[in-house]
C-alpha positions as CSV (number, residue, x, y, z in Angstrom):
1,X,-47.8,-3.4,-3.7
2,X,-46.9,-3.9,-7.0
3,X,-45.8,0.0,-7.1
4,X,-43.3,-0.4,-4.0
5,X,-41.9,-3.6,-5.8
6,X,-41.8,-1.8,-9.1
7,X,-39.9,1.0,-7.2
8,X,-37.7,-1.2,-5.5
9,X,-36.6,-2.9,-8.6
10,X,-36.1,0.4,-10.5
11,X,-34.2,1.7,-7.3
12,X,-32.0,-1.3,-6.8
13,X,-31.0,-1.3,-10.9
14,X,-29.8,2.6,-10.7
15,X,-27.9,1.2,-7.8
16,X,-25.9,-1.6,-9.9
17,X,-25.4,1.3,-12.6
18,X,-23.7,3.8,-10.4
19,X,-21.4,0.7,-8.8
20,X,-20.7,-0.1,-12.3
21,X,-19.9,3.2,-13.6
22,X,-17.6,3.5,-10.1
23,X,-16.0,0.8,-10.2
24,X,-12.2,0.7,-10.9
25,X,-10.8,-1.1,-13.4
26,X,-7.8,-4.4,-12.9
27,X,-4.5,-3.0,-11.8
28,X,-2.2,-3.8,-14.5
29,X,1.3,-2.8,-14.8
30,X,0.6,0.2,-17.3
31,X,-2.0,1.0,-15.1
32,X,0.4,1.1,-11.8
33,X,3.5,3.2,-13.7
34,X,0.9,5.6,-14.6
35,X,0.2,6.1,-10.6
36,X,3.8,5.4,-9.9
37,X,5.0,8.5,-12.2
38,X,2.3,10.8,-10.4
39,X,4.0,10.1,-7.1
40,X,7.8,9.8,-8.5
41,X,8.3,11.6,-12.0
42,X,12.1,10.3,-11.8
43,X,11.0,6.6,-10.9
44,X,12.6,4.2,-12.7
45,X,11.0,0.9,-14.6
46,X,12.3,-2.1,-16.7
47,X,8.2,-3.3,-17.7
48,X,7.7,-5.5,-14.8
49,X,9.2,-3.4,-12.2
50,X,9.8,-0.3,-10.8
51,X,12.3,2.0,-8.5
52,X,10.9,4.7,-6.7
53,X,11.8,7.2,-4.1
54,X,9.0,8.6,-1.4
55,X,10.6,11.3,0.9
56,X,14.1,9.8,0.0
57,X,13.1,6.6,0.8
58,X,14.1,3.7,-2.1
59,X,11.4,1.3,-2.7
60,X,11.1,-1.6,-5.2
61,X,7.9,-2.4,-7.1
62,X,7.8,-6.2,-8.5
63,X,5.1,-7.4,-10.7
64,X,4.2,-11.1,-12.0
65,X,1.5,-11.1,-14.3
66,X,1.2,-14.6,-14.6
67,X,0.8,-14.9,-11.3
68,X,-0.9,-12.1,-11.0
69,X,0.8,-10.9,-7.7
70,X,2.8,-7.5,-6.8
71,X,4.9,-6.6,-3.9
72,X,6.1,-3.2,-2.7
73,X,10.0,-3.3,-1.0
74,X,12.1,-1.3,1.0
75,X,15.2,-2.7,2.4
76,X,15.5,-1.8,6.4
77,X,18.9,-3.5,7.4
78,X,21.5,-6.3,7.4
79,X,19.5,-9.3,9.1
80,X,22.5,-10.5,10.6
81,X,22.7,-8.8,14.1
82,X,19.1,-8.7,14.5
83,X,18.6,-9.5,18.6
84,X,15.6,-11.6,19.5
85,X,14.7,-9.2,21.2
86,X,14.7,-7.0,17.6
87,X,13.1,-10.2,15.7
88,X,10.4,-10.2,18.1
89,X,9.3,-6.8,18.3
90,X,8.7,-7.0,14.1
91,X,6.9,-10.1,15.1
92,X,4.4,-8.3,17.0
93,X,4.3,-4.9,15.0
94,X,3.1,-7.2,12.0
95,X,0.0,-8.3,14.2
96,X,-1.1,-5.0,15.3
97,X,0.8,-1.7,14.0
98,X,2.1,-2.2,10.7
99,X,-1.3,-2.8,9.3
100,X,-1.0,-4.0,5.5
101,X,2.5,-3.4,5.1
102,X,4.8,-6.3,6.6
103,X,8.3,-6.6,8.0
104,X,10.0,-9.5,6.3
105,X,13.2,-11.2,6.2
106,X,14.6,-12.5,2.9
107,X,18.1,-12.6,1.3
108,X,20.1,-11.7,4.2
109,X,18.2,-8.3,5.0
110,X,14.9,-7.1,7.0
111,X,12.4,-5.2,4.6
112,X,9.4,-3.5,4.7
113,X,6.8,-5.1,2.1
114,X,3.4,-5.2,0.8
115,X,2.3,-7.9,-1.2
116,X,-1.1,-8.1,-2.7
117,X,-2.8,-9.7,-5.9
118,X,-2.1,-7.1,-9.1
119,X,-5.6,-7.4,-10.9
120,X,-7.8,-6.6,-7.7
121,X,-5.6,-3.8,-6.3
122,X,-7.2,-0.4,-6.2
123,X,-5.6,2.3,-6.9
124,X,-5.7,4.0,-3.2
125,X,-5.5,0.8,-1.4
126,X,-1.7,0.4,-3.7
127,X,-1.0,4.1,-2.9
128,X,-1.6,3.8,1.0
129,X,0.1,0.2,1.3
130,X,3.3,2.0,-0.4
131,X,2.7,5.0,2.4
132,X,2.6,2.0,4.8
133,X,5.6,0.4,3.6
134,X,7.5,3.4,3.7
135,X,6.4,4.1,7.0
136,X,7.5,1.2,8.9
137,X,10.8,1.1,6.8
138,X,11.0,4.6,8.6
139,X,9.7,3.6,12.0
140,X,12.0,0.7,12.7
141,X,13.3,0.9,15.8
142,X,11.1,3.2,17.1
143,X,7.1,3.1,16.9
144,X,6.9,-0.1,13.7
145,X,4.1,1.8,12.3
146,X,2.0,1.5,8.9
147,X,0.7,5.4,10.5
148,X,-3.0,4.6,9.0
149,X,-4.7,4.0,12.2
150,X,-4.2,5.5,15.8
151,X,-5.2,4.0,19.0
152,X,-4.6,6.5,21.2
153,X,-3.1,10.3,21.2
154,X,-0.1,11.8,20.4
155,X,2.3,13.6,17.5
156,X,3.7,10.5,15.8
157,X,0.3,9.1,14.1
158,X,-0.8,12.2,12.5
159,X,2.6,12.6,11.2
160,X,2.9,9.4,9.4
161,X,-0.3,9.4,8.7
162,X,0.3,12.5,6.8
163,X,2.9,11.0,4.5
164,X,0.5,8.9,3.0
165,X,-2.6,11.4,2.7
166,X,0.1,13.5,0.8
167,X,0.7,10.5,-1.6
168,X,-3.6,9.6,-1.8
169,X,-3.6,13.5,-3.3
170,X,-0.4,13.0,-5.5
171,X,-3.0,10.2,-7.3
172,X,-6.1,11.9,-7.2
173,X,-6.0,12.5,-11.6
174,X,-5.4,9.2,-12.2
């Protein structure tokens, strides 16, 4: 008995090494421009922020370390005009296709956003929800899909889905 426990313990304390030889460490901004230049060599930063372009697509990268908060945005349209018919269909995309990535109003436009605590953000999981937000910035009007997940068959899921395998690769060195 005392062998198995012995065994156990040894077992379950490689375990914890591994995890903590794995284990990423905090996104910080340095950390982020460093993935953010593997995926856009011309994107563009001020310190805290950052403009970058994914298949011709402008997105805006806000950081607040005090806060410790990031958000990913692409501006979709003029708000104004919006039908509720428009306002609503957003509404339900954001419970059940957009998947991380949000559609938000703010400032007189609609946008496509992900928002997410800085420190804790993985690298992937930052990549995919800027694959997501470009996605439904993209979809608008049509399917309002992140493009991680598919429900069912069909050419358009693979296809934005692709977009952000494409980017996961970009940021494989990092």
């Amino acid at each position: 008995m005392m062998r198995i426990t012995f065994s156990l313990l040894a077992l379950l304390f490689a375990a914890n090494i591994t995890m903590a030889q794995t284990a990423e460490p905090p996104m910080t901004v340095e950390r982020m421009g460093k993935i953010i230049r593997s995926l856009d060599e011309n994107a563009q930063s001020n310190g805290t922020s950052f403009q970058i372009n994914i298949q011709d697509v402008p997105a805006l990268i806000l950081t607040d370390t005090k806060n410790d908060r990031m958000r990913i945005l692409v501006p979709i349209r003029a708000a104004e005009g919006m039908t509720p018919s428009e306002v609503l269909r957003v509404l339900q995309a954001n419970f059940d296709t957009t998947l991380d990535a949000r559609y938000a109003i703010a400032r007189g436009k609609l946008w496509a956003t992900f928002i997410h605590p800085l420190s804790f953000l993985e690298k992937n999981e930052f990549i995919s929800g800027l694959g997501q937000t470009v996605n439904i910035a993209k979809t608008y009007g049509t399917l309002y899909s992140g493009g991680a997940l598919s429900f069912g068959g069909g050419d358009s899921i693979p296809l934005q889905r692709k977009l952000i395998d494409d980017l996961l690769k970009k940021g494989i060195d990092i």
